[in-house]
C-alpha atoms as a printed R data frame, in Angstrom:
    type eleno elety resid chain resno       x       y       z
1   ATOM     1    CA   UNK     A     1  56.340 128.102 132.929
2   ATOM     2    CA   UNK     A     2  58.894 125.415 131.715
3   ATOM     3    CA   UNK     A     3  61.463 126.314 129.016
4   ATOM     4    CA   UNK     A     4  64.260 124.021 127.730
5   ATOM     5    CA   UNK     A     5  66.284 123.911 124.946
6   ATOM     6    CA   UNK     A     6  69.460 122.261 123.890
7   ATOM     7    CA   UNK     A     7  71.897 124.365 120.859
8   ATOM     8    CA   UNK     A     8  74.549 122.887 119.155
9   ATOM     9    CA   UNK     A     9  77.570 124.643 118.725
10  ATOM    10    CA   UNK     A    10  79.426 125.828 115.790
11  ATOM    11    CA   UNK     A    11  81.731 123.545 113.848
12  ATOM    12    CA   UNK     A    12  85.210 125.062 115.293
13  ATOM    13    CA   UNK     A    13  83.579 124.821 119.009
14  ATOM    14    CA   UNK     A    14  82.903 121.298 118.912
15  ATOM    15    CA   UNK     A    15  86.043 119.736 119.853
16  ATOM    16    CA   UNK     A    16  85.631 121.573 122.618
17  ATOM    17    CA   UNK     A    17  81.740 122.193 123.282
18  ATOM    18    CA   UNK     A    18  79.157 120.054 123.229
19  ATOM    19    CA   UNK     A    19  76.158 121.513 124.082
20  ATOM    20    CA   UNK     A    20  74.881 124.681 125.072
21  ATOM    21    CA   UNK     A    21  71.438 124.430 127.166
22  ATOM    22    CA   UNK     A    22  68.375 126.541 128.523
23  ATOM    23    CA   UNK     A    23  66.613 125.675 131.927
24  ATOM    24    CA   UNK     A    24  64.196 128.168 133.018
25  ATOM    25    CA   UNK     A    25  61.598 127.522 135.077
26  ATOM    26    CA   UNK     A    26  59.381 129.958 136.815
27  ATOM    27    CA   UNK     A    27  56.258 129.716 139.063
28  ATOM    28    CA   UNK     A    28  54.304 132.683 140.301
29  ATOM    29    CA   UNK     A    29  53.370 133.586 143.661
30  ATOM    30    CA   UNK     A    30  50.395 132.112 143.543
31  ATOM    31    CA   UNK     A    31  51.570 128.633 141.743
32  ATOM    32    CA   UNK     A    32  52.728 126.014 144.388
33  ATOM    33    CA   UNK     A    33  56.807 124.675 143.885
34  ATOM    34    CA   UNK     A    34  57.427 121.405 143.495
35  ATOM    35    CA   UNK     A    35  59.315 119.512 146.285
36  ATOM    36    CA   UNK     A    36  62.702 121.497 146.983
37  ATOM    37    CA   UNK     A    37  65.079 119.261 146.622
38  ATOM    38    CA   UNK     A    38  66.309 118.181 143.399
39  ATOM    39    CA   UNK     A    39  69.076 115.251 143.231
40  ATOM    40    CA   UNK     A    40  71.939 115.566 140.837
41  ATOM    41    CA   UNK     A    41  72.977 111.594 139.858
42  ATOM    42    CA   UNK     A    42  76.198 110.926 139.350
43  ATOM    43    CA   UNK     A    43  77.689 112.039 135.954
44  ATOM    44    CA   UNK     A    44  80.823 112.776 134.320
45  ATOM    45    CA   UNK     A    45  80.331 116.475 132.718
46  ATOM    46    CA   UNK     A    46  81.835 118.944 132.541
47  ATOM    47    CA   UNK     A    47  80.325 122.250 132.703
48  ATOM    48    CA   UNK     A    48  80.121 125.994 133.351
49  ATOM    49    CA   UNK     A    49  77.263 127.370 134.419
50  ATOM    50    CA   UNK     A    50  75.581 130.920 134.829
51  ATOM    51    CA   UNK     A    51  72.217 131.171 137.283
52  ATOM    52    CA   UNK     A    52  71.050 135.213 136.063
53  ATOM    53    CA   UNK     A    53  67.981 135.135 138.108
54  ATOM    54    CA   UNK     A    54  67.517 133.172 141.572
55  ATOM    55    CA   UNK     A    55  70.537 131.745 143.056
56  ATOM    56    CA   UNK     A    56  71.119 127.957 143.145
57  ATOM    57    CA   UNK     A    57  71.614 126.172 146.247
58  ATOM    58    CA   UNK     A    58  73.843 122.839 146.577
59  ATOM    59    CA   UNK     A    59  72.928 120.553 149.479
60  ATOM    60    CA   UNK     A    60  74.878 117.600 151.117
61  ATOM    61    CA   UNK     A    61  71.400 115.612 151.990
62  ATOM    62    CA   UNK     A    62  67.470 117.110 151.976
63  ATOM    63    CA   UNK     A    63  67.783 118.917 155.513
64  ATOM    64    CA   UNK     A    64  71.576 120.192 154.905
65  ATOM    65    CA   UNK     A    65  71.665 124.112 155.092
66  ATOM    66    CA   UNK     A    66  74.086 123.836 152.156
67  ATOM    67    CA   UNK     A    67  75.839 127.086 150.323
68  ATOM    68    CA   UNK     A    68  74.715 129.320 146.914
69  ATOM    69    CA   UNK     A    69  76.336 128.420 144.014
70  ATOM    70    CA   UNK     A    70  78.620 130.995 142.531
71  ATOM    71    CA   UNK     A    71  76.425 132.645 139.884
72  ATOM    72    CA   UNK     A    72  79.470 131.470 137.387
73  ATOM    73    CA   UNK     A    73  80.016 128.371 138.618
74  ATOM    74    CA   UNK     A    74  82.228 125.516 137.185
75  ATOM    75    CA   UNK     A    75  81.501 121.695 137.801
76  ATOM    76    CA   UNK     A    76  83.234 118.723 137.055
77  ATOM    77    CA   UNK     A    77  82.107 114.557 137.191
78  ATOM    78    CA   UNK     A    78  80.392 113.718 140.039
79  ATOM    79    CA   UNK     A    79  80.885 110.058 141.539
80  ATOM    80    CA   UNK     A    80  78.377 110.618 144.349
81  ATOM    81    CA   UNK     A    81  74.974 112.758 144.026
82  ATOM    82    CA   UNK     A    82  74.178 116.006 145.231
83  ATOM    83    CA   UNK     A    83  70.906 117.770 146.092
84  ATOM    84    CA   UNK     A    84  69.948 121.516 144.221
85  ATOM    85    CA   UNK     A    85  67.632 123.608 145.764
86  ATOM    86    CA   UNK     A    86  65.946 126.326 143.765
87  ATOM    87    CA   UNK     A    87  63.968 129.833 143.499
88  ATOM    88    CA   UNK     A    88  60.605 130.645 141.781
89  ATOM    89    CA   UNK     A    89  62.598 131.927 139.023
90  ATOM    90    CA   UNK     A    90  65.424 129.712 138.070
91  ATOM    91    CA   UNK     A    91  67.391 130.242 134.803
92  ATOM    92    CA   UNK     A    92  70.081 128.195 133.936
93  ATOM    93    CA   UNK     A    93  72.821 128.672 131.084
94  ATOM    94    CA   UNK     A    94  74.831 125.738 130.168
95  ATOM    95    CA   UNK     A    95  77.621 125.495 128.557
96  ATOM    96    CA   UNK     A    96  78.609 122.057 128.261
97  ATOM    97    CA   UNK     A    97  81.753 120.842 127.500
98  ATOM    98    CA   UNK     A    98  83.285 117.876 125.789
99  ATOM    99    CA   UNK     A    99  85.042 115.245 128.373
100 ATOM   100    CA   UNK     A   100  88.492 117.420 128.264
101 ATOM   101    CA   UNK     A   101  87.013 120.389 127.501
102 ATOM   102    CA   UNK     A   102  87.335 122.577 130.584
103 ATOM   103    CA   UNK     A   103  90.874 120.880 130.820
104 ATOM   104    CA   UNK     A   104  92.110 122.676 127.766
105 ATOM   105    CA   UNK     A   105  90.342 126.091 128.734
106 ATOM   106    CA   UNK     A   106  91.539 126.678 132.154
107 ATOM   107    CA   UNK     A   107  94.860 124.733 132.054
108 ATOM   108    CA   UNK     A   108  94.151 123.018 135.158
109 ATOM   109    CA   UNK     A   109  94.017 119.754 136.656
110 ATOM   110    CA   UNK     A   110  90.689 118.230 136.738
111 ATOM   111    CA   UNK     A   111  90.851 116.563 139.466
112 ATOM   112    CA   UNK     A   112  89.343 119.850 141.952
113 ATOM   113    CA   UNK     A   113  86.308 120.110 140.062
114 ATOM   114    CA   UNK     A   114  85.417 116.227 141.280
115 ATOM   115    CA   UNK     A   115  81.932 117.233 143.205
116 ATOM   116    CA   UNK     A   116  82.889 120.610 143.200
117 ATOM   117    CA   UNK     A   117  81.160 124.042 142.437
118 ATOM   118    CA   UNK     A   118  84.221 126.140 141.864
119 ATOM   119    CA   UNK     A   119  83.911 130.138 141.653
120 ATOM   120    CA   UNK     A   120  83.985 130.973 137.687
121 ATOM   121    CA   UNK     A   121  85.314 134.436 138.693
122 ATOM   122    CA   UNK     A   122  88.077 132.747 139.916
123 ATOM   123    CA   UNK     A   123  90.047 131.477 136.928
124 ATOM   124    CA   UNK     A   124  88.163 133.959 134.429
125 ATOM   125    CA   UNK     A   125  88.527 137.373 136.215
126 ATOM   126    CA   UNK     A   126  88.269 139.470 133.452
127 ATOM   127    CA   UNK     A   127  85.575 137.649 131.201
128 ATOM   128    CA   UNK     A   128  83.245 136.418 133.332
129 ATOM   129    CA   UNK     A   129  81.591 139.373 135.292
130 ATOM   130    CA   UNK     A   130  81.323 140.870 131.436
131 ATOM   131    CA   UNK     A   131  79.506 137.613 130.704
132 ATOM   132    CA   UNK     A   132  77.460 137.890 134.109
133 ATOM   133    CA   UNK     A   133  76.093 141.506 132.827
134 ATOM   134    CA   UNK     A   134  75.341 140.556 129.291
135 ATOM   135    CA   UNK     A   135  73.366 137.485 130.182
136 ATOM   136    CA   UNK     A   136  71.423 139.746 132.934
137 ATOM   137    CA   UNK     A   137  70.723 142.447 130.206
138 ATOM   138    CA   UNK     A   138  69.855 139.742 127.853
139 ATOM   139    CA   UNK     A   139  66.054 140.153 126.307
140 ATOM   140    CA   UNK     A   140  66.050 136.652 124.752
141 ATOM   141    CA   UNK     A   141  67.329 132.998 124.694
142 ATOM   142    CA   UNK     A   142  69.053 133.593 121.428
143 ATOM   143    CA   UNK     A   143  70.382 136.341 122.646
144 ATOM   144    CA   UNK     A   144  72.186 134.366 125.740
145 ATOM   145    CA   UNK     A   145  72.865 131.651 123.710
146 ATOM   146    CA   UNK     A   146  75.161 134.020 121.461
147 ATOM   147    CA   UNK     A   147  76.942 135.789 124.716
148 ATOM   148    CA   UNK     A   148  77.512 132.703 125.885
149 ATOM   149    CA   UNK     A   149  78.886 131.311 122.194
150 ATOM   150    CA   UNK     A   150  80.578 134.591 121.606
151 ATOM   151    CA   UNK     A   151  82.538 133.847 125.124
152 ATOM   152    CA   UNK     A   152  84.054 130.681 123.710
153 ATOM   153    CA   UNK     A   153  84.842 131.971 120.584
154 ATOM   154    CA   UNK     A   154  87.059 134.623 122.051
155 ATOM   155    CA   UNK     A   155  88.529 131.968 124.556
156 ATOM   156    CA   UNK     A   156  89.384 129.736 121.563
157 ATOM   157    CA   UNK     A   157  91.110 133.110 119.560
158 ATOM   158    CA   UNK     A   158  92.545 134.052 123.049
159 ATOM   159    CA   UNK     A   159  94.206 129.977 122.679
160 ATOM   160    CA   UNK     A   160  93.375 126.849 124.747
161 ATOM   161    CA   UNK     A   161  95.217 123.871 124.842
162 ATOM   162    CA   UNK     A   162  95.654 121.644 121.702
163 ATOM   163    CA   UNK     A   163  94.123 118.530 121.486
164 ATOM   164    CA   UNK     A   164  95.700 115.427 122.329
165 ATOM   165    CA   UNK     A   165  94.765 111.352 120.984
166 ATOM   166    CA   UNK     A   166  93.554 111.517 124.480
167 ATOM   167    CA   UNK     A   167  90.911 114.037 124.056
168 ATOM   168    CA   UNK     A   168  89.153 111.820 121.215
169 ATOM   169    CA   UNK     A   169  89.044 108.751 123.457
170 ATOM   170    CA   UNK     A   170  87.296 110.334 125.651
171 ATOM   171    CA   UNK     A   171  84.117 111.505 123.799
172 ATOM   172    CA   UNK     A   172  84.489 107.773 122.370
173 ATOM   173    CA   UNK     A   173  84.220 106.145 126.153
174 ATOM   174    CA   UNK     A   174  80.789 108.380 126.380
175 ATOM   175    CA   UNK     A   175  79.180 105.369 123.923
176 ATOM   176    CA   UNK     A   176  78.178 102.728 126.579
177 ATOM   177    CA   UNK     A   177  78.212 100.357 123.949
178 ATOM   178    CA   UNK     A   178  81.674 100.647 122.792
179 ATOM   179    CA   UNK     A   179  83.431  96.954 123.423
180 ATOM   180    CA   UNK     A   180  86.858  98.350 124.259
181 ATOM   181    CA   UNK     A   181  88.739  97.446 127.439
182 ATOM   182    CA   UNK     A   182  91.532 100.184 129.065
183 ATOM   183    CA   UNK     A   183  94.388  98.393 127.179
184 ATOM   184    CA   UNK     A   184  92.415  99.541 124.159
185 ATOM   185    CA   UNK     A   185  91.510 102.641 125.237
186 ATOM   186    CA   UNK     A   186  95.198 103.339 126.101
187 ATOM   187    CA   UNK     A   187  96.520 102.322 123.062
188 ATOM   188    CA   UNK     A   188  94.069 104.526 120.617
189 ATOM   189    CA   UNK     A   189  95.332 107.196 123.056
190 ATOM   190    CA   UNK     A   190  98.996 106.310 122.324
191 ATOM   191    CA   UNK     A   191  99.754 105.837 125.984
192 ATOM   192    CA   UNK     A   192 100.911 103.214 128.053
193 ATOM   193    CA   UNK     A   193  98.161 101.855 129.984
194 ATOM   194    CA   UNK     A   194  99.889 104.017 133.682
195 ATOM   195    CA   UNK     A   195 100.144 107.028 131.552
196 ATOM   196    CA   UNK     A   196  96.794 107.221 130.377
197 ATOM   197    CA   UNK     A   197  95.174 106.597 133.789
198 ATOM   198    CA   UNK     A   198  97.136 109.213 134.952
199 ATOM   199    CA   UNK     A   199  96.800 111.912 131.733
200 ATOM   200    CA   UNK     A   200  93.308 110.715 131.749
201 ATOM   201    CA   UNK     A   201  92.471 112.023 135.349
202 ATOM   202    CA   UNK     A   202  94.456 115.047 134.846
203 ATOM   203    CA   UNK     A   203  92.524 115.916 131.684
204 ATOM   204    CA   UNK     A   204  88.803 114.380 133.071
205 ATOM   205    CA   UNK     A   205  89.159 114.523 136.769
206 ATOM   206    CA   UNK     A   206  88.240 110.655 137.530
207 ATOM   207    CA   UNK     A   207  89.901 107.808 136.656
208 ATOM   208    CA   UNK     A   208  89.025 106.169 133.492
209 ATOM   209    CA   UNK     A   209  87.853 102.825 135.573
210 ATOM   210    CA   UNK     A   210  84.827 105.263 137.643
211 ATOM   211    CA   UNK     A   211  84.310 107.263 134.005
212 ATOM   212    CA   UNK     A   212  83.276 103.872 132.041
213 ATOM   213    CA   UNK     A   213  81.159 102.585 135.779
214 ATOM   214    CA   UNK     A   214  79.382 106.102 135.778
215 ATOM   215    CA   UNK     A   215  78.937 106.109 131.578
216 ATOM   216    CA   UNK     A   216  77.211 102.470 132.280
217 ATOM   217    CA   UNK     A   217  74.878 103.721 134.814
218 ATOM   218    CA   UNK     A   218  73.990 106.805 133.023
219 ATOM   219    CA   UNK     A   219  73.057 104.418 130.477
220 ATOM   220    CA   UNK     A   220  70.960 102.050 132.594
221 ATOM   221    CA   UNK     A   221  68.907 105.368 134.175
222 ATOM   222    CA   UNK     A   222  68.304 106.580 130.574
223 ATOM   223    CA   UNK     A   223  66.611 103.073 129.759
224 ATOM   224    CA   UNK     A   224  64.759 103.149 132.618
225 ATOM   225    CA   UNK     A   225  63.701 107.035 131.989
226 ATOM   226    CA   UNK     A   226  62.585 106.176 128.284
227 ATOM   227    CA   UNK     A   227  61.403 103.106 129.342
228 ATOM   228    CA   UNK     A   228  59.998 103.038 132.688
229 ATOM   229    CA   UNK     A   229  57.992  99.353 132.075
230 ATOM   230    CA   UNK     A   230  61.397  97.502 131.900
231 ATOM   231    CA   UNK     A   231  62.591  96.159 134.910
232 ATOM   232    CA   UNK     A   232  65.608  96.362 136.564
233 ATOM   233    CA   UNK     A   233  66.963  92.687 136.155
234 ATOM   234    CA   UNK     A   234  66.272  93.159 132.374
235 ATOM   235    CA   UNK     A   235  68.320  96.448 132.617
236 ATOM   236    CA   UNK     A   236  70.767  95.125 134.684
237 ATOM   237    CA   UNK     A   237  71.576  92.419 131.277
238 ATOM   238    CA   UNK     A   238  70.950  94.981 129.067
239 ATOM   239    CA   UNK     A   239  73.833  97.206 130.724
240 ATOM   240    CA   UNK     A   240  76.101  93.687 131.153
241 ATOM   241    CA   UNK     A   241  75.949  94.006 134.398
242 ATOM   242    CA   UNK     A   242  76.619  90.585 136.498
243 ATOM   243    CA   UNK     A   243  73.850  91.199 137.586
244 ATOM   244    CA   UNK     A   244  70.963  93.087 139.066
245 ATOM   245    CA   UNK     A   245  72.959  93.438 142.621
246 ATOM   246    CA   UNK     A   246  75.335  95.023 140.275
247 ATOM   247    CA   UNK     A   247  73.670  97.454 139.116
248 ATOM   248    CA   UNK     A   248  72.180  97.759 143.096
249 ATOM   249    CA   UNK     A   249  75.708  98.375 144.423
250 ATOM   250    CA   UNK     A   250  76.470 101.249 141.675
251 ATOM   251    CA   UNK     A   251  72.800 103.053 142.694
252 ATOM   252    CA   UNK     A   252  73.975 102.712 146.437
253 ATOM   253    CA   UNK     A   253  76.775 104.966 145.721
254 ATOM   254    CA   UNK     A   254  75.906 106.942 143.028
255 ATOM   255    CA   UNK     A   255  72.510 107.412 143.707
256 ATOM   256    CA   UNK     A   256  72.373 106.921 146.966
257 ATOM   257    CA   UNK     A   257  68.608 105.579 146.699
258 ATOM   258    CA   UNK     A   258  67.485 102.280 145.866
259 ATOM   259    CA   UNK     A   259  66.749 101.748 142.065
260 ATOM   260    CA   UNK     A   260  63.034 100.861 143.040
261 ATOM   261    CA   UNK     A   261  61.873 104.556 143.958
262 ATOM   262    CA   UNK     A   262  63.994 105.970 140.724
263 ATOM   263    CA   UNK     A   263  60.391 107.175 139.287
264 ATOM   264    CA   UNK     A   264  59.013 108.992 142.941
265 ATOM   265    CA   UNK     A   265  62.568 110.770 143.188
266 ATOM   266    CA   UNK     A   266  62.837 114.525 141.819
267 ATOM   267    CA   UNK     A   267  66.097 114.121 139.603
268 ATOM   268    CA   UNK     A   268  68.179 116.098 137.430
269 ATOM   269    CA   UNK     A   269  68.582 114.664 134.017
270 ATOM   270    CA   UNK     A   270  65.700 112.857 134.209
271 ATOM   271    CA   UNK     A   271  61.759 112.745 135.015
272 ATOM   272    CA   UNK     A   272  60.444 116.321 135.065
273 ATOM   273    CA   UNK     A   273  63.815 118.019 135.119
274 ATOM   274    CA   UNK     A   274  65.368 117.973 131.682
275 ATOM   275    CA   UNK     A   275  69.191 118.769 132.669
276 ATOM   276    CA   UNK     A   276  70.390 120.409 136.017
């Protein structure tokens, strides 16, 4: 069985929120899995996660042991993949945050959530194993949806950080078509262009050079998902690349696999997996 849904938050949440999601995906005994390994592109979310059934293993590479994800478990953008590996029953609640969001809920730097899985419990002690139970107990989707809603509501009475010029720019680098250089970006911010590199990783976690690279690829896999006849030169101009050994160099490191087998890889975000 395959369920996925995306819910948009309420109006007060969305300067901070900007998705909540459903994964859940469950074969029986009998029902064959598909290949283990799932690869997580690189991205530059920001999101907190909560597994309620099987635990969720992160690998380095297909044969790599790797370690369970916390059943909480924070991320930040990733600039290099990562592999998941899954149980027969895997649900997965997302909440997914806009580009600063996480940054004005915890009141941390960014910047050690880069690649990371970081231990919810951890910077939520009291909220999160209440969340934990409540999503366990849970009977329905809508149900988890509004533990998971109601937990952000009370963080936002509770008070997170106010928003800053900064925060805006952001979710307005996330359009890959946006013609804006730094200098631009840095001046809608009201920064110099050294501050806002340097408020910008604090708040994101990456610089804002690898945030617009990653935003470009993202965009260049979606085209390819939703369009899987166009090729990757055509992409490659498409994306304003300089061209398609561009675009070649970015898969190499944040794919890690040559565009060419995009369609025979298992991939989060795309293909058969909706979101990951």
């Amino acid at each position: 069985m395959l369920f996925f849904r995306k819910y948009e938050p309420a109006d007060h949440q969305k300067d901070l929120i900007r998705e909540f999601q459903i994964l859940h995906m469950k074969w029986e005994e009998a029902d064959p899995l598909p290949p283990p390994f799932i690869t997580c592109l690189a991205n530059t979310e920001q999101n907190l996660y909560f597994y309620p059934k099987d635990h969720i293993k992160v690998l380095e590479y297909p044969d790599d042991e790797g370690f369970t994800a916390p059943i909480a478990n924070i991320t930040g953008p990733k600039n290099r993949p990562v592999g998941l590996k899954f149980g027969r029953d895997y649900l997965m609640i997302k909440i997914a945050f806009q580009p600063t969001g996480l940054y004005r809920l915890l009141k941390i730097p960014m910047q050690k959530t880069v690649n990371a899985g970081l231990n919810a419990i951890d910077f939520l002690p009291a909220d999160i194993p209440v969340i934990i139970g409540q999503l366990e107990r849970s009977v329905s989707y809508e149900e988890m949806i509004e533990v998971v809603s109601g937990f952000i509501d009370r963080q936002i009475e509770a008070g997170v950080l106010p928003e800053d010029p900064l925060d805006q720019v952001s979710i307005k680098m996330l359009d890959p078509l946006a013609k804006h250089n730094l200098p631009d970006w840095a001046s809608e911010a009201c920064l110099s262009l050294r501050q806002f590199g340097r408020n910008f990783t604090k708040r994101v976690g990456i610089s804002p050079k690898m945030y617009l690279r990653i935003v470009r690829f993202e965009h260049a896999m979606k085209i390819k998902n939703s369009s899987p006849e166009k090729s990757w030169s055509m992409i490659a101009l498409e994306c304003e690349y300089n061209d398609s050994s561009h675009l070649l160099r970015e898969f190499r490191e944040f794919a890690e696999f040559p565009p060419g087998t995009l369609l025979q890889k298992q991939t989060s975000g795309y293909g058969d997996f909706p979101t990951g």
